[in-house]
C-alpha positions as CSV (number, residue, x, y, z in Angstrom):
1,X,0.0,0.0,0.0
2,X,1.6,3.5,-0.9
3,X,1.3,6.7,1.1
4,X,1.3,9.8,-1.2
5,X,3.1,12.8,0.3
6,X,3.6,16.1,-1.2
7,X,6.0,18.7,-0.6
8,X,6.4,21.6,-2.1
9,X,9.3,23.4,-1.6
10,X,9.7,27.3,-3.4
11,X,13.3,27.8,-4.2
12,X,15.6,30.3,-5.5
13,X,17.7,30.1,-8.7
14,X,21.5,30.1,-7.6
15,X,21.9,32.5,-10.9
16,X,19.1,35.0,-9.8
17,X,21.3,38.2,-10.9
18,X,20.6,37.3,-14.4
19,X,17.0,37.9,-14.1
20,X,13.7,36.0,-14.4
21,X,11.5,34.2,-12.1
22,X,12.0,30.4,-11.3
23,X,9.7,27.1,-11.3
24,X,8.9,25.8,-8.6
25,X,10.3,22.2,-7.7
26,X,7.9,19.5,-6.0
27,X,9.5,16.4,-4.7
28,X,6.8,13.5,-4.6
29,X,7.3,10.4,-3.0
30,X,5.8,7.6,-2.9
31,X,6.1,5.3,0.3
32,X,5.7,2.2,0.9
33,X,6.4,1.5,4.5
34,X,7.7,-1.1,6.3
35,X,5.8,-3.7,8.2
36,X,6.1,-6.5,11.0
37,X,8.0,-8.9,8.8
38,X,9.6,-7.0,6.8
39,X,12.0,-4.6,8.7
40,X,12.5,-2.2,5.5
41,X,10.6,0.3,3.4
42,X,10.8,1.4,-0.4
43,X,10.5,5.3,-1.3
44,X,10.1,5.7,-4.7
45,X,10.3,9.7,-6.1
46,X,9.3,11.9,-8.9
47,X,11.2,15.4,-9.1
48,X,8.5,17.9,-10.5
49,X,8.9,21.1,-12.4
50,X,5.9,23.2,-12.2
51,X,3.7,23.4,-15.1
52,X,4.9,24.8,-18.6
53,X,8.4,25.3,-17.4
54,X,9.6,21.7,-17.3
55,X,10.6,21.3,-20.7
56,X,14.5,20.3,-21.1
57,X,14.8,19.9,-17.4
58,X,17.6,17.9,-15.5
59,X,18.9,16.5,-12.5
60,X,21.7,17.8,-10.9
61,X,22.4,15.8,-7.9
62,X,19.8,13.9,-5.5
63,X,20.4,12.7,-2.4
64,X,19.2,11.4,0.6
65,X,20.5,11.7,4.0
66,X,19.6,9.8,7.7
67,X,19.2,12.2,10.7
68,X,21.9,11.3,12.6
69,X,24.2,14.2,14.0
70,X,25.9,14.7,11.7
71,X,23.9,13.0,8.5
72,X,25.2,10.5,6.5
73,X,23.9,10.1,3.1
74,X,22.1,6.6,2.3
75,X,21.6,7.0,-1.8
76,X,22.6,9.0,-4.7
77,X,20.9,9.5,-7.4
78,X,22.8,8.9,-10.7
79,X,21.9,10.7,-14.2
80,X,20.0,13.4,-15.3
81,X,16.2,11.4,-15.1
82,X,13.9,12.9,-12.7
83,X,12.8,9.6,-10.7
84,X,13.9,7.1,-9.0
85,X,13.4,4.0,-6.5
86,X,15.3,3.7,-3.4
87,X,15.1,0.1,-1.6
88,X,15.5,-1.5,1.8
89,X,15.3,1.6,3.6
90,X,15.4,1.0,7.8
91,X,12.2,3.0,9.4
92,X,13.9,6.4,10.2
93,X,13.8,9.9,9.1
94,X,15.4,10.8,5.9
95,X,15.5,14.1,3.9
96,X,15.8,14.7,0.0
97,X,18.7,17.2,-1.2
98,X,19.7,18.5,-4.5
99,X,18.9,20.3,-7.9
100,X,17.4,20.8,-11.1
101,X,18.6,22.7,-14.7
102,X,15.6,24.4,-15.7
103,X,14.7,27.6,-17.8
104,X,13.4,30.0,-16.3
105,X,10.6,33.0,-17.3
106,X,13.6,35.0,-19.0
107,X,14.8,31.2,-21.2
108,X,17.9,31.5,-19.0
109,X,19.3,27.8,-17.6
110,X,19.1,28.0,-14.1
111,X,19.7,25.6,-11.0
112,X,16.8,25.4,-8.9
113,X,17.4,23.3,-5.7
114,X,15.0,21.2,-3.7
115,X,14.7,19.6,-0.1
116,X,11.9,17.4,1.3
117,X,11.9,15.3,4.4
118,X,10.4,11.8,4.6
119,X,9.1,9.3,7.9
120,X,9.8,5.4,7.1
121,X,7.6,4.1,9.7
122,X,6.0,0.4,10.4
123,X,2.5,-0.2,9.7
124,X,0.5,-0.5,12.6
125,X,-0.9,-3.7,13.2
126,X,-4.1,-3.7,15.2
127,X,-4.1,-5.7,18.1
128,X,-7.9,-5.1,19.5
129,X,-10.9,-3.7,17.0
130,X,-14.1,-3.3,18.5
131,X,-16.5,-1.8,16.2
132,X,-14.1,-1.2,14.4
133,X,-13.1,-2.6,11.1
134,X,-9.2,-2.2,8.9
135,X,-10.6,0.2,6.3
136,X,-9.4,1.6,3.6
137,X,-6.0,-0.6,4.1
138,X,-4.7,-2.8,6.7
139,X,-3.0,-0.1,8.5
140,X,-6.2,2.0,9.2
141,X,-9.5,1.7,11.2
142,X,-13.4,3.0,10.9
143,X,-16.5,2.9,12.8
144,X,-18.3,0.2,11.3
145,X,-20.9,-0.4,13.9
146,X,-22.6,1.7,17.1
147,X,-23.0,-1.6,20.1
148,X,-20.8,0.2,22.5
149,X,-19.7,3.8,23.7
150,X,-16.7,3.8,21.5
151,X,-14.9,2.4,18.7
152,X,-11.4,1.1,19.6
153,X,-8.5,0.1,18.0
154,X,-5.5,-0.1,19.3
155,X,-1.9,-1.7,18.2
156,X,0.0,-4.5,19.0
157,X,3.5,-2.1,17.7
158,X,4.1,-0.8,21.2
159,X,7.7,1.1,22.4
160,X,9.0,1.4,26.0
161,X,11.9,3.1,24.2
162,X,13.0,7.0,24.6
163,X,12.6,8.2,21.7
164,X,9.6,7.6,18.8
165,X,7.4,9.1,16.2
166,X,3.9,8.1,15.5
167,X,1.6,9.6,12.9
168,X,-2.1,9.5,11.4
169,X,-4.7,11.5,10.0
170,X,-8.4,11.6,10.9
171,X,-11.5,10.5,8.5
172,X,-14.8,11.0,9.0
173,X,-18.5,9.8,8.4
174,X,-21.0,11.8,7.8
175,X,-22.4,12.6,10.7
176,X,-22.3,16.6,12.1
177,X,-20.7,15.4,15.7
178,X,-17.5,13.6,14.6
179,X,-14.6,13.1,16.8
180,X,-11.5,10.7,17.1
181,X,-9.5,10.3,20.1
182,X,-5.9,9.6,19.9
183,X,-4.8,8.6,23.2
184,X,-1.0,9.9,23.8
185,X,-0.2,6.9,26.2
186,X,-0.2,3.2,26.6
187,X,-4.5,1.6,26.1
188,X,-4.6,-1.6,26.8
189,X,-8.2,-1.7,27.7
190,X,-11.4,-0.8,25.6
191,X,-13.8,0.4,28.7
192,X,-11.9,2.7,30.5
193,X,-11.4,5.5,28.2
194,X,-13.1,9.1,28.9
195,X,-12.5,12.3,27.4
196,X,-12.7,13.8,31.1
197,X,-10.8,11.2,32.4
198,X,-7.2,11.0,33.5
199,X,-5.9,10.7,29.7
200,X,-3.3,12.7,27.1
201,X,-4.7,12.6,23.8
202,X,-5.0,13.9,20.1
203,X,-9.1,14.8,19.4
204,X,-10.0,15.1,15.6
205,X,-13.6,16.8,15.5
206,X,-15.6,17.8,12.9
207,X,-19.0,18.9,13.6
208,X,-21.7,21.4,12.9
209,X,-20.5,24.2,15.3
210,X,-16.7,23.7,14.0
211,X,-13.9,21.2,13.1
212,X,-10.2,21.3,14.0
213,X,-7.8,18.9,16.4
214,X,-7.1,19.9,19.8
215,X,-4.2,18.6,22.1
216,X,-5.4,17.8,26.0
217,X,-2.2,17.4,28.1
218,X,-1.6,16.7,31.8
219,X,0.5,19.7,33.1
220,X,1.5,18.4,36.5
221,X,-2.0,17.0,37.6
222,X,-3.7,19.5,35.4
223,X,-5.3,18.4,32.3
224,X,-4.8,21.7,29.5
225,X,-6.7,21.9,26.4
226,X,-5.0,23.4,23.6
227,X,-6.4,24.1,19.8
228,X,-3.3,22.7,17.6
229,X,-5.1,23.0,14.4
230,X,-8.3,24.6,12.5
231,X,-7.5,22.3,10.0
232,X,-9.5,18.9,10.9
233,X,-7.9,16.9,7.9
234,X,-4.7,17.7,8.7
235,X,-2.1,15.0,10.1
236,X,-0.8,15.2,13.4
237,X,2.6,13.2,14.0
238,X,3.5,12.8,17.9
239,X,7.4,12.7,18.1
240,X,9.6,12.2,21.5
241,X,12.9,12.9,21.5
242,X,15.8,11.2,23.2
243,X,15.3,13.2,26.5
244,X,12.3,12.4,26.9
245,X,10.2,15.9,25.6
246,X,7.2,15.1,23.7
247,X,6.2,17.2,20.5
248,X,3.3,17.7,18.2
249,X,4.1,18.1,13.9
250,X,1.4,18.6,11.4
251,X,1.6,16.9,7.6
252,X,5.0,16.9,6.6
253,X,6.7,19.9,8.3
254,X,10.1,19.5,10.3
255,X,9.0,21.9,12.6
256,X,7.2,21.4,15.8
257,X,4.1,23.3,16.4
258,X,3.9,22.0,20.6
259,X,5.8,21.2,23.7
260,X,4.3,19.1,26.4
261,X,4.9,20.3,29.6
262,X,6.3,16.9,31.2
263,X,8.9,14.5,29.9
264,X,7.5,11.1,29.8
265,X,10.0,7.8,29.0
266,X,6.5,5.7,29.6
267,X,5.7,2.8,27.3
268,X,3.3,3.5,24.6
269,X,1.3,2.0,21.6
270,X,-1.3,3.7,19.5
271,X,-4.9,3.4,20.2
272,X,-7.9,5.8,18.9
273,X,-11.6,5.4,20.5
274,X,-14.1,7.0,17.4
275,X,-17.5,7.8,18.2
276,X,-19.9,7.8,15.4
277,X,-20.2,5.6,12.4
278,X,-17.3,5.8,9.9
279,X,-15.2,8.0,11.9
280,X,-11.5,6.6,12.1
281,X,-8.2,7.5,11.8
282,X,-6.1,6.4,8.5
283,X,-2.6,5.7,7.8
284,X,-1.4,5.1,11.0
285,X,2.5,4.0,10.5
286,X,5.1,4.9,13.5
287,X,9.0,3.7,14.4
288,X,7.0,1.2,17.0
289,X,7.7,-2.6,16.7
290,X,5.4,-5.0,16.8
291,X,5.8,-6.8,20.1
292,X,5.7,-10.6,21.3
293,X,2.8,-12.5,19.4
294,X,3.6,-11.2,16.1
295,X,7.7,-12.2,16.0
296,X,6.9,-15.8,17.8
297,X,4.7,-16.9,15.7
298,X,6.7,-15.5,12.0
299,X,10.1,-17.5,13.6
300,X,8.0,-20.6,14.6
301,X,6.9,-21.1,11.3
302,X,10.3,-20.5,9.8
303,X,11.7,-22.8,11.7
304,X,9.5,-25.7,10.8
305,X,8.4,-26.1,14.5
306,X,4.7,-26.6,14.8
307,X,2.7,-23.3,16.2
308,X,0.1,-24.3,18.9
């Protein structure tokens, strides 16, 4: 399954004293993320002139670095074609480099460079689904039925290490009172959640009297409500870093938008409680491993040993 990111990058020509205005250059790749058994992703790309200026264009140089401090590049592209595949990619964070020969408004040759950054993540596995149902791909989850308070999914891919990123967008049915909760913590249970309750979480809401995604945090044993977004579809990616801050994304952006408070080095996995019909969240991939019953029973059967 491939997860379609854009980003769109507006650069400067590095010959802007001669004049003229410049394309713009898109970098679109095309992901296709890692999984429980198998430890690596594929990104393929597609360098993009903007329309009626791409004529004659070229590659420069295309690279892609790691974010390890420093970087260390992981692939060069070779050749003056705009695509490219890049396989057996770890899950990480990686960021596109490099530039294109264009002409630009005045028919001068110009070099127009380019940077996007990319998440490798796993695809969450779903370890409980109540009401719930994998929809549109493995890796997501809807409201398929009303029998209970809530619709719950959560993940068997779980992390009790320091640092982690974890991502998803929201989708919604059709009803005018839609809302998603993304619980920023370890679920384990279905019938203990409560938006009032004693819990961090992500809430996707789209309903007749507005739509956007707020963050509620616990600030030292007082829960804070904070408005991260007015932009409902957007997606949020939770990220904490190696000393144990947690931070708040949105879509592809480098930047973060929001500090919690507290450091946490708690476990976590992923689990989102939606409460009308065909409200769910969609894409859900993280750097989370998939713990215990998914690796026993792949290395049983490799092993030839019967699985009981």
């Amino acid at each position: 399954m491939f997860l379609l990111l854009f980003v769109v990058m507006n650069s400067e020509s590095t010959f802007a004293e001669r004049g003229g205005s410049n394309p713009t250059v898109t970098v679109v790749p095309t992901i296709t993320h890692a999984t429980c058994f198998n430890p690596n992703g594929t990104v393929g790309y597609e360098v993009v002139v903007s329309s009626h200026w791409e004529n004659g264009a070229s590659m420069n140089s295309l690279s892609l670095s790691d974010d390890g401090n420093p970087p260390q590049v992981v692939y060069d592209h070779g050749g003056p074609t705009l695509t490219g595949t890049i396989v057996s990619l770890p899950v990480g964070v990686y960021t596109f480099s490099g530039s294109v020969t264009v002409l630009n408004s005045n028919g001068m040759w110009v070099s127009v460079p380019f940077s996007a950054t990319i998440w490798v993540g796993i695809e969450t596995v779903w370890n409980v689904l109540e009401d719930m149902i994998p929809s549109p791909n493995s890796y997501s989850a809807k409201r398929n039925i009303t029998t209970q308070t809530y619709g719950v999914a959560y993940s068997k891919n779980v992390t009790s290490q320091s640092e982690f990123w974890m991502e998803l967008k929201a989708t919604y049915g059709s009803s005018t009172n839609s809302h998603l909760y993304w619980v920023v913590g370890e679920t384990s249970s279905s019938t203990v959640f409560s938006p009032s309750g004693a819990f961090q979480y992500v809430e996707f809401y789209k309903t007749s009297s507005g739509s956007g995604i707020l963050l509620r945090q616990n600030n030292y044993g007082t829960y804070e409500t904070t408005i991260i977004s007015t932009n409902s579809d957007d997606k949020v990616r939770v990220v904490r870093d190696q000393y144990g801050e947690i931070k708040i994304q949105l879509n592809d952006n480098v930047t973060s938008i929001y500090t919690f408070d507290m450091l946490s080095s708690d476990p976590m996995n992923i689990g989102v409680f939606s409460v009308n019909q065909d409200d769910g969240c969609l894409n859900v991939v993280s750097s989370f491993d998939c713990w215990g019953e998914v690796y026993a029973k792949m290395e049983r059967k490799l092993r030839g040993v019967k699985y009981q």
